[in-house]
Wavefront OBJ file of the C-alpha trace (Angstrom):
o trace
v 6.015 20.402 -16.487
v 3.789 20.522 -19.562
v 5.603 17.623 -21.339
v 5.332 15.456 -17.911
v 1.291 16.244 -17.807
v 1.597 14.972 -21.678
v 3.128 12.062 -20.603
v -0.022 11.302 -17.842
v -2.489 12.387 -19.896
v -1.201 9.965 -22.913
v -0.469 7.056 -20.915
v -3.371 6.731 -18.130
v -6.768 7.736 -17.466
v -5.778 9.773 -15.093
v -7.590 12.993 -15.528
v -4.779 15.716 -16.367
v -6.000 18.330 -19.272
v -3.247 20.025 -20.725
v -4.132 23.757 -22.045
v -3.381 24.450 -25.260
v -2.146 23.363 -28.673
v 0.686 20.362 -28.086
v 2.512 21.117 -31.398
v 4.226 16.933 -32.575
v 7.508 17.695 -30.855
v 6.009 18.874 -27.455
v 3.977 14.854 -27.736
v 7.623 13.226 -29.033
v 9.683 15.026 -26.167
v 7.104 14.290 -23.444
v 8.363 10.428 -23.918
v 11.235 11.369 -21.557
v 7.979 11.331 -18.600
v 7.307 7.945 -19.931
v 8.639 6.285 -16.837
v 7.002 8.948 -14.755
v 3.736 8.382 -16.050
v 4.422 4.364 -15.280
v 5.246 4.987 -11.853
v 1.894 6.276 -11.416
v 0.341 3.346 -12.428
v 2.721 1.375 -10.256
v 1.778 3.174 -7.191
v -2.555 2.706 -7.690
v -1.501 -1.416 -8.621
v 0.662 -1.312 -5.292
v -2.050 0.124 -3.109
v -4.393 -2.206 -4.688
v -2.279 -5.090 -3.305
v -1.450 -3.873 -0.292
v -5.252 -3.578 0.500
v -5.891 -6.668 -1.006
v -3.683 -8.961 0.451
v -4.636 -7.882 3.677
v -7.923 -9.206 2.978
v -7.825 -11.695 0.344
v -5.966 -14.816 -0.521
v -3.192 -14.456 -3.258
v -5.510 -15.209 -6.038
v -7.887 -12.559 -5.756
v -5.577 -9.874 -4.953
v -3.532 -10.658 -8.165
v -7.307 -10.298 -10.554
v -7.700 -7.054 -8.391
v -3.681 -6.022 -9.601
v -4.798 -6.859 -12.917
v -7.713 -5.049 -13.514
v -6.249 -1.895 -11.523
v -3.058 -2.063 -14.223
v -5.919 -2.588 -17.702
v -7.998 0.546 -15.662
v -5.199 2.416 -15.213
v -4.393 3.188 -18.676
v -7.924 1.880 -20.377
v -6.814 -1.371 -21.795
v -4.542 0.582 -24.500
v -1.234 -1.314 -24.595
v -3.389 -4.548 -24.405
v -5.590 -3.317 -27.537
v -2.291 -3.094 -29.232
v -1.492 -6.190 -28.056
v -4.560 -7.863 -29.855
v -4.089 -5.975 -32.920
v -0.605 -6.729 -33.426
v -1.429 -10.964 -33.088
v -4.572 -10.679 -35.468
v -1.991 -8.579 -37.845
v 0.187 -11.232 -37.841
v -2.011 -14.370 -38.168
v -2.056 -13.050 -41.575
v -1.268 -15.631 -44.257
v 1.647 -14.798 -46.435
v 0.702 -14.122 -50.616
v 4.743 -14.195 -51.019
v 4.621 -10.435 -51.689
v 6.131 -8.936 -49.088
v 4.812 -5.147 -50.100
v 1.080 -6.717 -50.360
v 1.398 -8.591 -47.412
v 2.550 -5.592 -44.995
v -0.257 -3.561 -46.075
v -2.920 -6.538 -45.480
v -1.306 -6.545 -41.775
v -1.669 -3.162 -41.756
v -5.422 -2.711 -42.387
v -5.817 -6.198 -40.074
v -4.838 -3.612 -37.200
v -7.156 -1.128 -38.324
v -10.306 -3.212 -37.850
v -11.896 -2.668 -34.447
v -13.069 -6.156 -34.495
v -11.135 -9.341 -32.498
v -9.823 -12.288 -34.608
v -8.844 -15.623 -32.907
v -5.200 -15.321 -32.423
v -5.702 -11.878 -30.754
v -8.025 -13.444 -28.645
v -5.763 -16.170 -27.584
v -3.372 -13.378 -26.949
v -5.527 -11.991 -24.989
v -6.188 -14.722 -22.924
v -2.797 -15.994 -22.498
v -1.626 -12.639 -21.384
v -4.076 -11.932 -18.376
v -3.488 -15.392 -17.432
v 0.487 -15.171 -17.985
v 0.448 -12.308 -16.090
v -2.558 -14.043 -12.979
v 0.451 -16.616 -12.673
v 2.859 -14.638 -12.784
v 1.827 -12.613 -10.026
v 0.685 -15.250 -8.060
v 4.381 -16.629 -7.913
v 5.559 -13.088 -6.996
v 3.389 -13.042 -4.015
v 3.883 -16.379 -2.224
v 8.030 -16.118 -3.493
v 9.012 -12.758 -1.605
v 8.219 -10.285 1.012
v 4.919 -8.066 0.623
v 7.143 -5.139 0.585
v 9.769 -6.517 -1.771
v 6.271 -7.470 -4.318
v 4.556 -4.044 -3.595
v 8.148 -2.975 -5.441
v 8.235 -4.951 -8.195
v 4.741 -4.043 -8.788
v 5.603 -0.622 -8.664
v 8.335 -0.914 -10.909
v 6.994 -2.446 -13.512
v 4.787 -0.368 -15.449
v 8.067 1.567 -15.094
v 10.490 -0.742 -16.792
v 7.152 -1.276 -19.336
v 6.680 2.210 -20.532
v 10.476 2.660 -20.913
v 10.973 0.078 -23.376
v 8.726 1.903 -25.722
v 10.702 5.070 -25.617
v 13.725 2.523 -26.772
v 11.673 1.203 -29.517
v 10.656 4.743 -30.835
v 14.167 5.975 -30.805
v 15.765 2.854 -32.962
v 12.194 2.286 -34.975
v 10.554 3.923 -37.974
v 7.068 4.208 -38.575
v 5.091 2.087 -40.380
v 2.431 4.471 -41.452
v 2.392 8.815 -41.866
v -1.114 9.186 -40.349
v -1.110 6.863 -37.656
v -1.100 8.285 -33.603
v 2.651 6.269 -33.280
v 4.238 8.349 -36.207
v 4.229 11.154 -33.668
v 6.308 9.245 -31.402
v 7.915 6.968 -33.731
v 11.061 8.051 -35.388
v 11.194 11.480 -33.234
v 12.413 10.175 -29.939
v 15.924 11.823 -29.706
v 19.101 10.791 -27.277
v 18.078 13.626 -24.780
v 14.501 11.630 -24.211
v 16.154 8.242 -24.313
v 18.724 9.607 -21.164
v 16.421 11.680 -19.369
v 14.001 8.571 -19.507
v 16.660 6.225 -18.739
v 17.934 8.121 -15.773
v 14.223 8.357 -14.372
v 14.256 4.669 -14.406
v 17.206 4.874 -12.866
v 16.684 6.912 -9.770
v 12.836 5.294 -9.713
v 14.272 2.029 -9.206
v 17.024 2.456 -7.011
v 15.090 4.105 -4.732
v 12.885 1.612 -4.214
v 14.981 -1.467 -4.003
v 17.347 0.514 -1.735
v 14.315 0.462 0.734
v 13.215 -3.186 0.610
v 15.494 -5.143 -1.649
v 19.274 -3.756 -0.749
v 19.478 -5.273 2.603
v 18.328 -8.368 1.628
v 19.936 -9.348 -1.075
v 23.034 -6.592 -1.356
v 24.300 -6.091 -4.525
v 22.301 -8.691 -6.366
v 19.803 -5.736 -6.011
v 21.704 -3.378 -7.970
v 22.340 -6.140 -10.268
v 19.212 -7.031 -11.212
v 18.563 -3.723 -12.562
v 21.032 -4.234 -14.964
v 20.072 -7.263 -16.261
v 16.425 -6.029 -16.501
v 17.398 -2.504 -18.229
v 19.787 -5.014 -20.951
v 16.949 -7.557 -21.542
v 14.424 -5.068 -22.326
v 16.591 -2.768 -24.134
v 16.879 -5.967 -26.229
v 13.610 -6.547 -26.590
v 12.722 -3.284 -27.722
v 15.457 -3.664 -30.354
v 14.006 -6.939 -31.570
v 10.432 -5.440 -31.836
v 11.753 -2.250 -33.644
v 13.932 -4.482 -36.410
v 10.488 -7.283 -36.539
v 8.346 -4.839 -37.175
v 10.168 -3.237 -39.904
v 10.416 -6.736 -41.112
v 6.361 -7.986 -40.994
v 5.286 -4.150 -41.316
v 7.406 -1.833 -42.588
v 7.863 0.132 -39.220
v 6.364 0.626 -35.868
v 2.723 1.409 -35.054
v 1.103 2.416 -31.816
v 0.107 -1.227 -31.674
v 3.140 -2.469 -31.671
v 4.269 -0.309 -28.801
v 1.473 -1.546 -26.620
v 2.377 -5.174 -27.729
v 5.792 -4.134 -26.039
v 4.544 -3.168 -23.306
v 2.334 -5.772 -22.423
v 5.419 -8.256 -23.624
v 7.844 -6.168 -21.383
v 5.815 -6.156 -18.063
v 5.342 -10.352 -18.292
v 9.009 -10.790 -19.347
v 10.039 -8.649 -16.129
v 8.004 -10.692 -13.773
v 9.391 -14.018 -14.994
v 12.832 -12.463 -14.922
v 12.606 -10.867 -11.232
v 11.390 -14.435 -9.633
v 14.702 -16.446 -11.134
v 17.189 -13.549 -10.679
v 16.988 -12.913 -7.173
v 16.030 -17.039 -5.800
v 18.916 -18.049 -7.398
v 21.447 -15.254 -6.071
v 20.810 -16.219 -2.674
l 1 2 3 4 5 6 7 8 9 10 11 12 13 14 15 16 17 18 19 20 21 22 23 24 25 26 27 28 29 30 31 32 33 34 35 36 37 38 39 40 41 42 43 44 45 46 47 48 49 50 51 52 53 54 55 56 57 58 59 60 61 62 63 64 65 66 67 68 69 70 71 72 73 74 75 76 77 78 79 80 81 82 83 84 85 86 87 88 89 90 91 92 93 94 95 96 97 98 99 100 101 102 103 104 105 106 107 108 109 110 111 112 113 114 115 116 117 118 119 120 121 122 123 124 125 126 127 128 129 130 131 132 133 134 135 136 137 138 139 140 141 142 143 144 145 146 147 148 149 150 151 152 153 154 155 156 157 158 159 160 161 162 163 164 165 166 167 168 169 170 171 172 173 174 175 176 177 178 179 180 181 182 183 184 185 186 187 188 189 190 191 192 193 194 195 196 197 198 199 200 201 202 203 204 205 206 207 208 209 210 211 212 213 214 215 216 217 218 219 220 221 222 223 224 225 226 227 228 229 230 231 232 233 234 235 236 237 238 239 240 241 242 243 244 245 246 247 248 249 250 251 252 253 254 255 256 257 258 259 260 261 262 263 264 265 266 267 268 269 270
């Protein structure tokens, strides 16, 4: 129970206070609640939409998805997201050593460059589209899933990256994380997916679109399992390891992968 409360407390703004000391490995185990934690945030972006829609055209309700989702967790994984672009706008000296540790204190600075601000943008609107598409392509109830899902899938694929990664710096907040994520949390997250998933699409998607349902899970756990490998091995390459920016770059990179994926899998398997 305490390392799921770790989990919400960590990933959203929801307003759980865990008593106590949290010793490193009670923070690194509580990734297994990762997907937990995500689900919450899928269910406040689902009831957003389903009060939106009802209301508003398809436009609005996808700002009002957005800004529930950058709420819901305080804009962290998209902070990361803006570090890890101004980090790597960097222009190379052609020593590698120097170089990482300029990106490095690039991500440090609390101030915005231009190619995280382009990031940024693109992202929100990425994701505006995105949504949009989801909307007038399926079912209320079959979007109301995927939204609920996603910030699922999203805070899964960092517990992937933090088991195969290394951390770029001792001090930094994803060194905890980074590194210490064993096979126990990468199963127990993996299963939560799992079961989170399945439970849902067995409500709305199954009898629609039968076994390209179940499918569809696979190909989204294999992308993203990919794409958390990539990130761990680039980041070693540009940085010398993972940071907590790089995770929310992930995550941010995982959730708009997910709803280009889910659009194409499914229209084309019927």
């Amino acid at each position: 129970m305490k390392q799921m409360l770790l989990a919400i407390q960590f990933l959203t703004i929801i307003p759980v206070r865990v008593k106590g000391v949290c010793s490193d490995d009670e923070l690194a185990h509580s990734t297994s609640f990762f997907p937990l934690a995500g689900a919450l945030q899928g269910i406040l972006m689902a009831l957003a939409a389903f009060a939106g829609i009802k209301i508003f055209p398809v436009e609005i309700t996808s700002c009002f998805v957005i800004v529930v989702l950058l709420l819901s967790n305080g804009g962290f994984d998209l902070d990361g997201l803006i570090d890890t672009f101004d980090a790597l706008a960097v222009k190379s000296t052609g020593d590698k050593e120097r170089d990482r540790e300029k990106r490095l204190l690039v991500m440090k600075d609390s101030s915005i460059g231009a190619v995280g601000a382009i990031a940024l943008v693109m992202t929100v609107l990425l994701k505006f589209v995105l949504l949009n598409q989801l909307f007038r392509t399926f079912t209320v109830q079959a979007a109301l899933l995927f939204l609920f899902v996603m910030p699922v899938f999203s805070k899964w694929v960092t517990v992937i990256a933090m088991f195969h990664g290394h951390p770029a710096r001792k001090d930094g907040l994803g060194s905890i994380f980074i590194g210490r994520v064993g096979y126990k949390q990468v199963i127990f997250s993996s299963l939560f997916v799992l079961a989170l998933y399945m439970s849902a699409a067995g409500l709305y998607l199954y009898p629609a679109y039968d076994t390209w349902a179940i499918a569809l899970f696979a190909v989204l756990f294999l992308v993203l399992y990919m794409l958390a490998l990539m990130t761990a091995r680039f980041a070693m390459k540009k940085f010398g390891g993972l940071t907590g920016d790089h995770l929310g770059a992930l995550s941010e990179i995982a959730e708009i992968l997910l709803l280009a994926v889910v659009p194409v899998w499914l229209q084309y398997s019927t």
